[in-house]
MDAnalysis code that builds the backbone (N, CA, C; Angstrom):
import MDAnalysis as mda
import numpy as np

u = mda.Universe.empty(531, n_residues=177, atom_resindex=np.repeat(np.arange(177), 3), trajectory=True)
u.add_TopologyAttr("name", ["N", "CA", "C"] * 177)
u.add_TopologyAttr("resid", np.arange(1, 178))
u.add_TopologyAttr("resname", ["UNK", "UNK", "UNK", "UNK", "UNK", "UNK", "UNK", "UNK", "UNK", "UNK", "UNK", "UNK", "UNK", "UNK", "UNK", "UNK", "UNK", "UNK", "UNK", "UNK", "UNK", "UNK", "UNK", "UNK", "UNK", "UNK", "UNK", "UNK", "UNK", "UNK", "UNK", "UNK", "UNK", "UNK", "UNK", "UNK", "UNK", "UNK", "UNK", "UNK", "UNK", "UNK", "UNK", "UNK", "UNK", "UNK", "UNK", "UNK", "UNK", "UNK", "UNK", "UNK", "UNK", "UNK", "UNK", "UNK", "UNK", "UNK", "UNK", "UNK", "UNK", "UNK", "UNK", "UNK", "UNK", "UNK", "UNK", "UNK", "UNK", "UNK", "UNK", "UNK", "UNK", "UNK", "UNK", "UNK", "UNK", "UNK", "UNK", "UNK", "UNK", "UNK", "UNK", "UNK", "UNK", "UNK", "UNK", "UNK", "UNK", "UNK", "UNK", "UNK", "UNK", "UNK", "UNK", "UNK", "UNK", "UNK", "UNK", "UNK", "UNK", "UNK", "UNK", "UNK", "UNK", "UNK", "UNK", "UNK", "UNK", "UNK", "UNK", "UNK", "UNK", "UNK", "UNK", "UNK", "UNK", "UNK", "UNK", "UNK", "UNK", "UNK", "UNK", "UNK", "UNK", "UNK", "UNK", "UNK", "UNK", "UNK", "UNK", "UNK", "UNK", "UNK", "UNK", "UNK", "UNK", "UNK", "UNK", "UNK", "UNK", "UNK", "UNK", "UNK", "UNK", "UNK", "UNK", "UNK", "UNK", "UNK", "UNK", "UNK", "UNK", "UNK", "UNK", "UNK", "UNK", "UNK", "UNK", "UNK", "UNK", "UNK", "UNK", "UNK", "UNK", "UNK", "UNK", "UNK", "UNK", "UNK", "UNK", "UNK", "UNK", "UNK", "UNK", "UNK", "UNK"])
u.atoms.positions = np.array([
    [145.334, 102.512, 83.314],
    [144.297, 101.522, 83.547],
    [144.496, 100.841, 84.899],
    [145.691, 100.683, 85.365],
    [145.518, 99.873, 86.152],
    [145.654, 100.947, 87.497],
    [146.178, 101.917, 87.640],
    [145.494, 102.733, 88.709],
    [144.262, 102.780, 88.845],
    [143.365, 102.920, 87.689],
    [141.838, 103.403, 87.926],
    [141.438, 101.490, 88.551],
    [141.966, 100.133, 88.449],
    [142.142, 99.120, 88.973],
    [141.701, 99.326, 90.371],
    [142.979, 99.776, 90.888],
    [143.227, 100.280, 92.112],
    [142.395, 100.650, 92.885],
    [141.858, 102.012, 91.795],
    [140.989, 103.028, 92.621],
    [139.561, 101.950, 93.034],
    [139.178, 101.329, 91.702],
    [137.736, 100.601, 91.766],
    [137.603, 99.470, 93.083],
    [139.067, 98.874, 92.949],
    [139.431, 97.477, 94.235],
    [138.927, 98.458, 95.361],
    [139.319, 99.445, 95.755],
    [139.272, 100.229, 97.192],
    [138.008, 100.659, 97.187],
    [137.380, 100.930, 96.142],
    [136.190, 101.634, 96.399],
    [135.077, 100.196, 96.882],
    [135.711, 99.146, 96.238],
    [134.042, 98.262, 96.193],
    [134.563, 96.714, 96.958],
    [134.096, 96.141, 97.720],
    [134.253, 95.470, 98.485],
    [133.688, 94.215, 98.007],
    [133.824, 93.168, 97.663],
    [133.688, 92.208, 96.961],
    [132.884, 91.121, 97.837],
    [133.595, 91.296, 99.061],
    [132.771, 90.236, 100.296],
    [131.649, 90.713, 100.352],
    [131.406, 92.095, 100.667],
    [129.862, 92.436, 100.575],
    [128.936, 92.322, 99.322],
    [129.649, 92.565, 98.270],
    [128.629, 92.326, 97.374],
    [128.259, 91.082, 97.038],
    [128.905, 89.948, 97.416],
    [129.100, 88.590, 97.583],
    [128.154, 88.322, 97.898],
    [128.340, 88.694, 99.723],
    [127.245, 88.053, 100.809],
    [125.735, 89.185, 100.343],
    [125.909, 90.363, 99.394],
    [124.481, 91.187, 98.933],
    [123.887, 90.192, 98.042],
    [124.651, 89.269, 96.987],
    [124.536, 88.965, 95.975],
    [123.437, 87.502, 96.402],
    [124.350, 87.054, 97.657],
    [123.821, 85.583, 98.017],
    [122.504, 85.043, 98.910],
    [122.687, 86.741, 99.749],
    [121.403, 86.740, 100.171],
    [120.114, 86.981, 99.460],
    [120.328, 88.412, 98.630],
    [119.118, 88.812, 98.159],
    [118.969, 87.247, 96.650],
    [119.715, 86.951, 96.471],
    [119.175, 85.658, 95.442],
    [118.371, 84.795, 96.329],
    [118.869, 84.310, 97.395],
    [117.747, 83.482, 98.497],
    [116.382, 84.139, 98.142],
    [116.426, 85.495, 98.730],
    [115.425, 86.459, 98.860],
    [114.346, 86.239, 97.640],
    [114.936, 86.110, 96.137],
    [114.795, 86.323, 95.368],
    [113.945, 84.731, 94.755],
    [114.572, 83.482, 95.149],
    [114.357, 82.143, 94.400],
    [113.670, 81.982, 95.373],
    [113.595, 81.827, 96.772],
    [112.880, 81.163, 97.337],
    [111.036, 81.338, 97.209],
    [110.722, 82.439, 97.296],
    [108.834, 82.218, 96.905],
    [109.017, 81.527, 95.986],
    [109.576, 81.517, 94.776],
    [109.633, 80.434, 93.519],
    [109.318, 78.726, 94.330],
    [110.266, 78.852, 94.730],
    [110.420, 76.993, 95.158],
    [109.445, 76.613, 96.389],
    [108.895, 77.592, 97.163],
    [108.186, 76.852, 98.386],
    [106.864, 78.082, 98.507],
    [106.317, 76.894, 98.282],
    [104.968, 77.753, 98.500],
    [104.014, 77.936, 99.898],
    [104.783, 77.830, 101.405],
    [104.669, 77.223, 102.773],
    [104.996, 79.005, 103.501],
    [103.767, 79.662, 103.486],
    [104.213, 80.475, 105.022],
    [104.539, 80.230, 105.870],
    [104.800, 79.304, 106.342],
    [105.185, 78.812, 107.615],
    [106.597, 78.479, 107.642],
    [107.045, 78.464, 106.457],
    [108.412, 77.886, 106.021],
    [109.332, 78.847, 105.178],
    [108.196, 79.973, 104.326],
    [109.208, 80.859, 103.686],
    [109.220, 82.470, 104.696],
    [108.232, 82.122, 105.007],
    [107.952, 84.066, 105.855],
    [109.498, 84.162, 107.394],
    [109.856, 82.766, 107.931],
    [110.840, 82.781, 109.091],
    [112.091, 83.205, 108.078],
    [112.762, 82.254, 106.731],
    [113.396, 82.396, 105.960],
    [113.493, 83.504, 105.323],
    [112.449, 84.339, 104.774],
    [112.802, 85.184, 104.856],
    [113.123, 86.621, 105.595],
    [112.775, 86.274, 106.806],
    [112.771, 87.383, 107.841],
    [113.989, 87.426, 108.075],
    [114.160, 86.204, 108.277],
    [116.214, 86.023, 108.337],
    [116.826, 86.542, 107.471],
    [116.877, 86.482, 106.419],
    [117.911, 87.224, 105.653],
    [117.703, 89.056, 105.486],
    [116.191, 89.427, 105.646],
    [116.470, 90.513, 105.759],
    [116.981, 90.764, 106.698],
    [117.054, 90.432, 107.746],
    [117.964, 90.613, 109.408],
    [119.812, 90.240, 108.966],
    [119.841, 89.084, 108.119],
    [121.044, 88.814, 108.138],
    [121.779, 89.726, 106.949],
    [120.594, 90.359, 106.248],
    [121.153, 91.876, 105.426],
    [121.890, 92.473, 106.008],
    [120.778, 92.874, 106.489],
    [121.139, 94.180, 108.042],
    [122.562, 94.009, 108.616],
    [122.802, 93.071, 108.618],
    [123.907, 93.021, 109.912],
    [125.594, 92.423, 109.200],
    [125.029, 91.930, 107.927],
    [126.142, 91.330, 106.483],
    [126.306, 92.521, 105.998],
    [125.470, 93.237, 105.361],
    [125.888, 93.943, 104.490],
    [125.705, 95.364, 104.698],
    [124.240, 95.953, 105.778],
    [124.080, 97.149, 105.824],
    [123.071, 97.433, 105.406],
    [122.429, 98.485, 106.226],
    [120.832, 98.604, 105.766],
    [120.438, 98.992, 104.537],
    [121.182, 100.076, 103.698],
    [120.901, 100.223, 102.064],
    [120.727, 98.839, 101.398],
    [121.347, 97.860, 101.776],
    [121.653, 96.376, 101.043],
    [119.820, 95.962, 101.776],
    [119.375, 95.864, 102.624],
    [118.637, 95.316, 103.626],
    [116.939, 96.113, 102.442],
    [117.420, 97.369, 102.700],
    [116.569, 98.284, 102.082],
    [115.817, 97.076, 100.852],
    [116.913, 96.834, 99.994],
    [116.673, 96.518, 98.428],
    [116.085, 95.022, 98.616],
    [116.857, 94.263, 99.899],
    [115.765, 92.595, 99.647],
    [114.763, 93.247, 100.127],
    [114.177, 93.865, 101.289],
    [112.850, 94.144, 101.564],
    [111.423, 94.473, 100.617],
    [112.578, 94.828, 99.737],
    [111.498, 94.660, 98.509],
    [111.216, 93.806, 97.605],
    [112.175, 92.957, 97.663],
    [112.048, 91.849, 96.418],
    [111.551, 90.578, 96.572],
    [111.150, 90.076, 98.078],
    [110.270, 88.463, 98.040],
    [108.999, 88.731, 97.842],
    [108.194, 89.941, 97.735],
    [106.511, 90.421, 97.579],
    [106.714, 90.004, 96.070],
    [107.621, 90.567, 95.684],
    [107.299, 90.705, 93.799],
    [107.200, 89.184, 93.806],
    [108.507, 88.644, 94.122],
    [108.544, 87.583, 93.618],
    [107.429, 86.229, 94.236],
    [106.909, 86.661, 95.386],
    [106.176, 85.655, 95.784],
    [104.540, 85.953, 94.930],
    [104.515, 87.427, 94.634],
    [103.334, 87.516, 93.850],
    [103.452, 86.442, 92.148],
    [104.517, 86.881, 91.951],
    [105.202, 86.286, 90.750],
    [105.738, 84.579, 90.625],
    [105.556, 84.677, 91.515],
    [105.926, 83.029, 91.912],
    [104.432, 81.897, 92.127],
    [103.422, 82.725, 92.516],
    [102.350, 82.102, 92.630],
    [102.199, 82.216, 94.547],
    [103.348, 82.359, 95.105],
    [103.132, 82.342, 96.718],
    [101.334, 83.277, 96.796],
    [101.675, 84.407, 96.593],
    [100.529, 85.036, 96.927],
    [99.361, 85.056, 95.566],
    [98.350, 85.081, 95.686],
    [97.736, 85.250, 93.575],
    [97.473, 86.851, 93.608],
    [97.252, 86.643, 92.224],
    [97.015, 88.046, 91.933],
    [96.761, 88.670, 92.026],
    [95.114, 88.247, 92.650],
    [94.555, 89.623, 92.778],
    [94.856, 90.018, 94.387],
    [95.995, 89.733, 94.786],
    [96.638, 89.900, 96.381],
    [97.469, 91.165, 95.995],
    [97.764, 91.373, 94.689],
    [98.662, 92.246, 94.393],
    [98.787, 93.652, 95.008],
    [97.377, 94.668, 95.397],
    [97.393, 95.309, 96.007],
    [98.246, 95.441, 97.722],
    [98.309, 94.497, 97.997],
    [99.049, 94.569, 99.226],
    [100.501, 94.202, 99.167],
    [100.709, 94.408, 98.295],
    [102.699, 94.057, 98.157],
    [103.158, 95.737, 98.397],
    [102.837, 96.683, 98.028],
    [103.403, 98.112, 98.663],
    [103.202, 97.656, 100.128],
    [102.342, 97.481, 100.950],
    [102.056, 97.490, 102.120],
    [103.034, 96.510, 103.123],
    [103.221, 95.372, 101.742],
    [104.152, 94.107, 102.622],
    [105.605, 94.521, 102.333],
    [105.980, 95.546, 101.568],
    [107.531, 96.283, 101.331],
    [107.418, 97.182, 102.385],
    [106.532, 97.808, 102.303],
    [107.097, 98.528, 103.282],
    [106.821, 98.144, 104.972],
    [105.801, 96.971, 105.452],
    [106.281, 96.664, 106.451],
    [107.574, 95.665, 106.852],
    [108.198, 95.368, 105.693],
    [109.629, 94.596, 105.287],
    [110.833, 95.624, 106.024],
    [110.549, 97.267, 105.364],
    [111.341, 98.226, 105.980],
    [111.235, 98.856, 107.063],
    [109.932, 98.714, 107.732],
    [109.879, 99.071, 108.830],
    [110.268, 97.907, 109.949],
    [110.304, 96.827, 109.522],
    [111.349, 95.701, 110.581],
    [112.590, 95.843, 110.863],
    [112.945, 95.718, 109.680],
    [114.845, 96.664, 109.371],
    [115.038, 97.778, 110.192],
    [113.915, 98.813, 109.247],
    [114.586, 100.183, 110.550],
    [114.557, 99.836, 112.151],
    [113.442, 99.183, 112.727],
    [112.786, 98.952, 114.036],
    [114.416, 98.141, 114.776],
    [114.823, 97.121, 113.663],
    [115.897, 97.034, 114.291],
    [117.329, 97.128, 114.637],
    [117.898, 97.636, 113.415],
    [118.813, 98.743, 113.112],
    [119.057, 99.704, 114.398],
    [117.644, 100.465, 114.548],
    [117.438, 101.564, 115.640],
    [117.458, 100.820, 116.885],
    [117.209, 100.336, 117.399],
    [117.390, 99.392, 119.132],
    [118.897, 98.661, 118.968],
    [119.234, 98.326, 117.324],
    [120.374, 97.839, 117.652],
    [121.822, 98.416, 117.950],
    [121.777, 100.202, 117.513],
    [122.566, 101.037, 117.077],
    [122.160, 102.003, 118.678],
    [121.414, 102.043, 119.765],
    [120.738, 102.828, 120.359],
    [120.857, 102.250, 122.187],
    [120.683, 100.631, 121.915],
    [120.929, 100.318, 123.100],
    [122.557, 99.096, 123.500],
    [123.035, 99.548, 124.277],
    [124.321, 99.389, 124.681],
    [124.583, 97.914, 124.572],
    [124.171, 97.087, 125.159],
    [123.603, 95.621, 125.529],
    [123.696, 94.968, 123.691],
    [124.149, 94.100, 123.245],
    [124.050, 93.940, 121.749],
    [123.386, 92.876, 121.958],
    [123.074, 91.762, 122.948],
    [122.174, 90.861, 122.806],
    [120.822, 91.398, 123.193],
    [120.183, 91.923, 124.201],
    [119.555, 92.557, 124.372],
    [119.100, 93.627, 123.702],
    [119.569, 94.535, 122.732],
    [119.142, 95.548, 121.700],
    [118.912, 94.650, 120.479],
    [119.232, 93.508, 119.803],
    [119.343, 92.485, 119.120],
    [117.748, 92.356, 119.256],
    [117.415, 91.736, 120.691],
    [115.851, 91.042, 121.061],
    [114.808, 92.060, 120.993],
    [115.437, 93.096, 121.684],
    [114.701, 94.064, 121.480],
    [113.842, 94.348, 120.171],
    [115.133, 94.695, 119.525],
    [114.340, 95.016, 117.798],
    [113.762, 94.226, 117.431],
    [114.207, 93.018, 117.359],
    [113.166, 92.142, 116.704],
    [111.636, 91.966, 116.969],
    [111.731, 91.954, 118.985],
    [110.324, 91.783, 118.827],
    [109.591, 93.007, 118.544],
    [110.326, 94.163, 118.953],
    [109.516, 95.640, 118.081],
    [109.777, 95.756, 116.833],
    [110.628, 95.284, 115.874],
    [110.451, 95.739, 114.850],
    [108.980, 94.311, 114.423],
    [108.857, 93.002, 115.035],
    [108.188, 92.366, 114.465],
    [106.553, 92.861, 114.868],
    [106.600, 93.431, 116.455],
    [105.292, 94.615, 116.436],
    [105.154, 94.930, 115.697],
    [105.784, 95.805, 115.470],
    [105.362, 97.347, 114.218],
    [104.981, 96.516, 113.148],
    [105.838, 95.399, 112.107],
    [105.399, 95.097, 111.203],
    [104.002, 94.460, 111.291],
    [104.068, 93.511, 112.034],
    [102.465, 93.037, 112.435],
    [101.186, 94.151, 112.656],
    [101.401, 95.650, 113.281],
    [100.589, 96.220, 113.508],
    [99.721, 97.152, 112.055],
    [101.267, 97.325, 111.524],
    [101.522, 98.054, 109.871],
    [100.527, 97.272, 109.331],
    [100.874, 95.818, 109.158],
    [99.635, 94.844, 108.015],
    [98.663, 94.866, 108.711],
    [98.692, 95.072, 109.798],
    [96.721, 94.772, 110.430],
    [96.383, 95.919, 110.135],
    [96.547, 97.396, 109.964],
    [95.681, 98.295, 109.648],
    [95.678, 98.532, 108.366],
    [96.921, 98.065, 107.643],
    [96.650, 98.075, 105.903],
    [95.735, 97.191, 105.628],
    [95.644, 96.231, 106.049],
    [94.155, 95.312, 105.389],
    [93.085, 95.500, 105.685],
    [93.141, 96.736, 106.769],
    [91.296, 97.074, 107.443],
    [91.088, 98.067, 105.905],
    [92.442, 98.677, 105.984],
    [92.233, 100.020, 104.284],
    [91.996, 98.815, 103.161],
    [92.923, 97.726, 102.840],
    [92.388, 97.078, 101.594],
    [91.359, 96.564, 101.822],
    [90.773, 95.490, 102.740],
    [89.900, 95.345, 102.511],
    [88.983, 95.419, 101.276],
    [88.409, 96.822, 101.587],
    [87.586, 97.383, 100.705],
    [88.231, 97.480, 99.481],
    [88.659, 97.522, 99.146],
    [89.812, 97.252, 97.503],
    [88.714, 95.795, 96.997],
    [89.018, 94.823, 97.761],
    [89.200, 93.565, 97.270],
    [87.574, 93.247, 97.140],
    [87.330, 92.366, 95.810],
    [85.944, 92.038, 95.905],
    [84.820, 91.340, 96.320],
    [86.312, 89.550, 96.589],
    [84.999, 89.024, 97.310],
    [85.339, 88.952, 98.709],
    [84.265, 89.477, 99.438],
    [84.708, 89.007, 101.065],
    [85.298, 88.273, 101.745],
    [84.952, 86.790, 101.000],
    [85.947, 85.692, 101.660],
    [87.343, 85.757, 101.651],
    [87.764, 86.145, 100.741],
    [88.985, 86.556, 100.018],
    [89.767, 87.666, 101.239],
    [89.020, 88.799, 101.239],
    [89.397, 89.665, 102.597],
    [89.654, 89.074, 103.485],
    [88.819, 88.087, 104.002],
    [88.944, 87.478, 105.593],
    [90.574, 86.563, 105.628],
    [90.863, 85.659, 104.109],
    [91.993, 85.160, 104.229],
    [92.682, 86.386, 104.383],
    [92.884, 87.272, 103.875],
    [94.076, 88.411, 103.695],
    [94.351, 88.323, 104.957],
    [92.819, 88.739, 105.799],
    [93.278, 89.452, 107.378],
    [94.040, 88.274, 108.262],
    [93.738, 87.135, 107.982],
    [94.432, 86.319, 108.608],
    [95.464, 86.047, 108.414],
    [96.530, 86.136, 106.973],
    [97.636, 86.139, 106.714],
    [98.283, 87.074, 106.962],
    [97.843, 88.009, 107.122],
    [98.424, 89.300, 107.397],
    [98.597, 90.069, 108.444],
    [97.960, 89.000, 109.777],
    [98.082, 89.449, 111.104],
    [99.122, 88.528, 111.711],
    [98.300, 87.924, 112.794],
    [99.887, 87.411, 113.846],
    [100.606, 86.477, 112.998],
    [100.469, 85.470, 112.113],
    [101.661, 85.161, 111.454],
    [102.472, 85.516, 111.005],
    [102.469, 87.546, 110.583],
    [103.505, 88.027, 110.230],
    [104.005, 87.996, 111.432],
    [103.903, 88.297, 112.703],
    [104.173, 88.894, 114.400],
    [104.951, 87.055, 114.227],
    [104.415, 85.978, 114.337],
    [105.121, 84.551, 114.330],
    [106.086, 84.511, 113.526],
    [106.364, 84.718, 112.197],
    [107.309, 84.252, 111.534],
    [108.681, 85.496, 111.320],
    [108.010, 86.988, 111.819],
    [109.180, 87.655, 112.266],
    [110.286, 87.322, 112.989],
    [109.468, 87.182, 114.231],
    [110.003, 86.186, 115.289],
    [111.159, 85.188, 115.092],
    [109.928, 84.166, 114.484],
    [110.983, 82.901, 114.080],
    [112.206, 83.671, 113.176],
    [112.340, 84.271, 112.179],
    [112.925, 84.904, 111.189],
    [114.417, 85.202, 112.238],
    [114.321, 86.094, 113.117],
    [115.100, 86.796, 114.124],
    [115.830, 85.492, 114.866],
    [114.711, 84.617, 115.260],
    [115.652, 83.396, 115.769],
    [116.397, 82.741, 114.587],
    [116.060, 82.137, 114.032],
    [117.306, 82.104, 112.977],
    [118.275, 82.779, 112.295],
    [118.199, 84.037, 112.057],
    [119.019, 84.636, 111.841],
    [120.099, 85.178, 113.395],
    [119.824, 84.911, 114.621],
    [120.271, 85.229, 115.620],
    [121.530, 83.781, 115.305],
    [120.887, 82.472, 115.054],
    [121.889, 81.561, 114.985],
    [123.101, 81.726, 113.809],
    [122.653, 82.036, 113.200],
    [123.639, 81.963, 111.989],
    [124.654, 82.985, 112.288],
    [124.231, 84.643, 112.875],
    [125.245, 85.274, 112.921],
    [126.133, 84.490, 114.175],
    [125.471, 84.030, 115.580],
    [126.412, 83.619, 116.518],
    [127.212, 82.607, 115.532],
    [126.837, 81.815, 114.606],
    [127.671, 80.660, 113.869],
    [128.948, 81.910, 113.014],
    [128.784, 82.798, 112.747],
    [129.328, 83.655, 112.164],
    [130.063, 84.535, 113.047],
    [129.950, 84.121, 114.180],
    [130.567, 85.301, 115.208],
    [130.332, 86.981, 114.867],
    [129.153, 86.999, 114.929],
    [128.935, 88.518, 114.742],
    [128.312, 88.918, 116.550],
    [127.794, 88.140, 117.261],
    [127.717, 88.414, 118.626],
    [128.649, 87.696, 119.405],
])
């Protein structure tokens, strides 16, 4: 028993699942408690960034999916918004990859850092502006569309952003740059 101890201590890393455990719960409670895009979309951009760079993109992978549910589930977004939570996961993962890749690619770590962010916060911004020209038509009443398109354009491109600046502080507080 206590070899196979051994074996399990070496295999699994406790700090990471720690800092997996502490982030994605943020990830997880916060649409619950604040119902403020302006206040949860930077917050959470940060921790998927501070995934990324704590724990590793498989870890990064799994919050990217979990503040849609829960903000649908929380009341952040209503229901019948539900159609666009595939669309908001996966422009969650295409931020991650966007910056993962500039961060792993260009030499410079503050500079490949800025980089990604503001391309991975492109891409995500560009991702939701053409998924809502496709939902759109999903949704029934028009007015309803027009909020989508507005939530779903440059405030994602703004609160990426912001997201990246805060999470840029915390790792320098963390000495990761």
């Amino acid at each position: 028993m206590k070899n196979l101890q051994e074996k399990v201590t070496t295999l699994v890393d406790t700090r990471v699942i720690t800092k997996f455990l502490i982030l994605g719960s943020i990830a997880t409670v916060l649409p619950f408690l604040i119902h403020i895009q302006w206040f949860t979309g930077p917050i959470i951009n940060a921790i998927l960034i501070l995934t990324l760079f704590l724990v590793g993109i498989r870890s990064a992978f799994i919050v990217c999916l979990v503040p849609s549910l829960m903000a649908l589930s929380g009341g952040l977004l209503p229901a019948i918004l539900a159609p666009i939570i595939p669309f908001i996961m996966i422009s969650n993962v295409i931020f991650v990859l966007t910056i993962d890749y500039f961060y792993n690619n260009i030499k410079d770590i503050k500079k490949s850092y800025w980089i990604g962010i503001i391309a991975g916060a492109f891409l995500k911004f560009i991702f939701l502006l053409i998924s809502v020209e496709f939902i759109k038509n999903l949704l029934i009443k028009q007015e309803l569309a027009v909020k989508v398109a507005q939530i779903m354009s440059w405030p994602q491109f703004a609160t990426a952003i912001a997201g990246g600046m805060i999470a840029f502080v915390v790792l320098k507080f963390l000495k990761k740059f």
